[in-house]
SERO-4910 file (N, C-alpha, C, O; in steps of 0.05 Angstrom, whole numbers):
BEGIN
 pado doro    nc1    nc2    nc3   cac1   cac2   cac3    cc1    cc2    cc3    oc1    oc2    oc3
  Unk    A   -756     10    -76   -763    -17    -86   -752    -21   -114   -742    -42   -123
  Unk    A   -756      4   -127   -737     -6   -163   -715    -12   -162   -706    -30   -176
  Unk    A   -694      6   -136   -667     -5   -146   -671    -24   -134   -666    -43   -148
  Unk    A   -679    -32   -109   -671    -59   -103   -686    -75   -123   -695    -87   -104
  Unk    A   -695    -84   -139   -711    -98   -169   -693    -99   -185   -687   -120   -196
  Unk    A   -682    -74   -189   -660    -73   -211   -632    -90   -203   -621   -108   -216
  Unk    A   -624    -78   -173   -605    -87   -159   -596   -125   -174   -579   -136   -187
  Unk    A   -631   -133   -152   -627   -168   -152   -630   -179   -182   -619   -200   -188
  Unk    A   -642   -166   -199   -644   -170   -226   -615   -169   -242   -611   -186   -259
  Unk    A   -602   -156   -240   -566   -155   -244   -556   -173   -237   -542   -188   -251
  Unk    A   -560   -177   -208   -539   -200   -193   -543   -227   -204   -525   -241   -213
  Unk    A   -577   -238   -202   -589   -263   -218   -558   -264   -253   -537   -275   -260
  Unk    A   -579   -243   -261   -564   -240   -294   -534   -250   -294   -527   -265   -312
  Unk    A   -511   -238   -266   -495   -252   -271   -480   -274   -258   -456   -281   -258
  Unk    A   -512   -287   -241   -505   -308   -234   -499   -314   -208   -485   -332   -198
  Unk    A   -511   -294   -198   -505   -291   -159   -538   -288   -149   -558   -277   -158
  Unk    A   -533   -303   -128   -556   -315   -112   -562   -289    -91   -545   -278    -78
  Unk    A   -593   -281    -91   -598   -258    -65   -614   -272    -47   -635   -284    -49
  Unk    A   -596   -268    -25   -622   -277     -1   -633   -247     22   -621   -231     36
  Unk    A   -656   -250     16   -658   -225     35   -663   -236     64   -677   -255     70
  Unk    A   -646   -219     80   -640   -219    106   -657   -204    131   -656   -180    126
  Unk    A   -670   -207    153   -688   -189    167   -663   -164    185   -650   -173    204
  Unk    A   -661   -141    180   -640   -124    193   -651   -128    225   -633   -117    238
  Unk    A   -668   -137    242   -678   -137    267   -646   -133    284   -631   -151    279
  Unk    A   -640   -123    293   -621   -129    320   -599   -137    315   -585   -152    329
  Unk    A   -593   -123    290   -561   -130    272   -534   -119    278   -510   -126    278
  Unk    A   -555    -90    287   -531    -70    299   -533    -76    332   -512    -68    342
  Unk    A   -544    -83    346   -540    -89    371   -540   -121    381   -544   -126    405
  Unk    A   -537   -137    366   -526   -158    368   -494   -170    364   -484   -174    342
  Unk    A   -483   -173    387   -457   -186    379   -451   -211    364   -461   -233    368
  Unk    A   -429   -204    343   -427   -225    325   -402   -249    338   -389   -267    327
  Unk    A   -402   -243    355   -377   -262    375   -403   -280    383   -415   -295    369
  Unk    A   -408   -272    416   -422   -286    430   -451   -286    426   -465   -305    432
  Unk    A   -464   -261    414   -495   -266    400   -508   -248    426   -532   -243    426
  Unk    A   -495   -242    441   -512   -215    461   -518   -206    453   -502   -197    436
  Unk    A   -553   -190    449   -562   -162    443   -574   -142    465   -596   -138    476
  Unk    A   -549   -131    466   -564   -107    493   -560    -84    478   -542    -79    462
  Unk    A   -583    -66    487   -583    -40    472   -559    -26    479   -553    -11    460
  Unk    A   -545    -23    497   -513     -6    505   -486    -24    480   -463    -17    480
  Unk    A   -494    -39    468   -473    -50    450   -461    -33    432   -437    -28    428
  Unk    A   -485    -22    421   -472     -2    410   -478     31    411   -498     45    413
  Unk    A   -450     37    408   -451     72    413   -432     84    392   -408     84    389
  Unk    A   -460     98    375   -450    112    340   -438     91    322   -451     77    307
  Unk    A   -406     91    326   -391     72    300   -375     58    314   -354     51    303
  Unk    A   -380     49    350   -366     36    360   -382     21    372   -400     31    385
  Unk    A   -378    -14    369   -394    -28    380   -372    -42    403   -350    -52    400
  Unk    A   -388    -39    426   -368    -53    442   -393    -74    462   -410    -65    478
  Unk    A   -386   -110    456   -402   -122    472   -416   -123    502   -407   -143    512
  Unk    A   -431   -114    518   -426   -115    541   -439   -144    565   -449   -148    588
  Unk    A   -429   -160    537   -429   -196    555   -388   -203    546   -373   -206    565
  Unk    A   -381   -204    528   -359   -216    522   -329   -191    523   -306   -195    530
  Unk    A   -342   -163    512   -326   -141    513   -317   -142    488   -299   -126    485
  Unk    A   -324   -156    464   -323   -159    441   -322   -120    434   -341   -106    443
  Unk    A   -292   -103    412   -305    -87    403   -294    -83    376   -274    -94    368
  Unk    A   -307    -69    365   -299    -70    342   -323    -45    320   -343    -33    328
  Unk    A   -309    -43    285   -338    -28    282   -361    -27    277   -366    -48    265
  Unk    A   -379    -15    280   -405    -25    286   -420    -37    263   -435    -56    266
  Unk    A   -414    -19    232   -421    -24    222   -413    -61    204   -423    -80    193
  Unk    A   -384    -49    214   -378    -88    209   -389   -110    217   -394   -131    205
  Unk    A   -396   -101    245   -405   -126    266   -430   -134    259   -439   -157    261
  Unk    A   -445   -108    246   -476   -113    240   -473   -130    209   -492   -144    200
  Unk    A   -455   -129    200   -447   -139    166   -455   -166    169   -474   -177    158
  Unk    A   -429   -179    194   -420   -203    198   -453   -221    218   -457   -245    224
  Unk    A   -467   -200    221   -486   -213    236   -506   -217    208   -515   -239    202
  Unk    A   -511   -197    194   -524   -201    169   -515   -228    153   -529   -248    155
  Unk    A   -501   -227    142   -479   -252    134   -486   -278    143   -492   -297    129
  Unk    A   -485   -274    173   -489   -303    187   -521   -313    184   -530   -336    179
  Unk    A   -534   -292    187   -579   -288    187   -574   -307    159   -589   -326    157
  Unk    A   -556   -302    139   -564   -306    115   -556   -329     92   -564   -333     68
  Unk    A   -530   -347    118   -527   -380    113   -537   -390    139   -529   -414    139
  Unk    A   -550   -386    161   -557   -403    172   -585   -406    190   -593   -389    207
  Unk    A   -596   -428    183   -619   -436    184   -637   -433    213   -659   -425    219
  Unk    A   -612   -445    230   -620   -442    262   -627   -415    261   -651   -411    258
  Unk    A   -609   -392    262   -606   -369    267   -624   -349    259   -628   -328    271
  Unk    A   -635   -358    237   -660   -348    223   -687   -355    234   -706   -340    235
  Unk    A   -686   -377    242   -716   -387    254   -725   -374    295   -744   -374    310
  Unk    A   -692   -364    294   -698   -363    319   -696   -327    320   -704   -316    340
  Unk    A   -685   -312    296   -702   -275    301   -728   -284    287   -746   -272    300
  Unk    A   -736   -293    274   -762   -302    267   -782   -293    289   -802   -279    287
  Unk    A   -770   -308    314   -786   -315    345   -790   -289    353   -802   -284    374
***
């Protein structure tokens, strides 16, 4: 909890906005088509199994974080 305190307290100071994001289903959600099946991902390879989307895992979970964290729909609905 400190560093993250310290962390957002830095970023504010120089002027960058924190939104915290819920990690729920980041790593097994595809950032293409929005599938989450638990077989998506395996270790550091995520490979979709609705679209065949693959790519690495830890990216895909980035780009899903990212998205949780400009948009509004998307948020209300891992909320659910």
């Amino acid at each position: 909890a400190q560093l993250t305190d310290r962390l957002v307290s830095k970023l504010n100071w120089y002027g960058f906005d924190v939104v915290k994001v819920d990690p729920a289903f980041t790593s097994k959600m595809c950032s293409k088509c929005f599938c989450i099946h638990d077989d998506n991902r395996n270790f550091k390879i995520f490979k979709c199994q609705s679209c065949g989307e693959e790519m690495d895992a830890d990216y895909n979970a980035s780009i899903n974080i990212k998205n949780r964290a400009f948009d509004e729909e998307l948020n209300s609905i891992v909320e659910k």
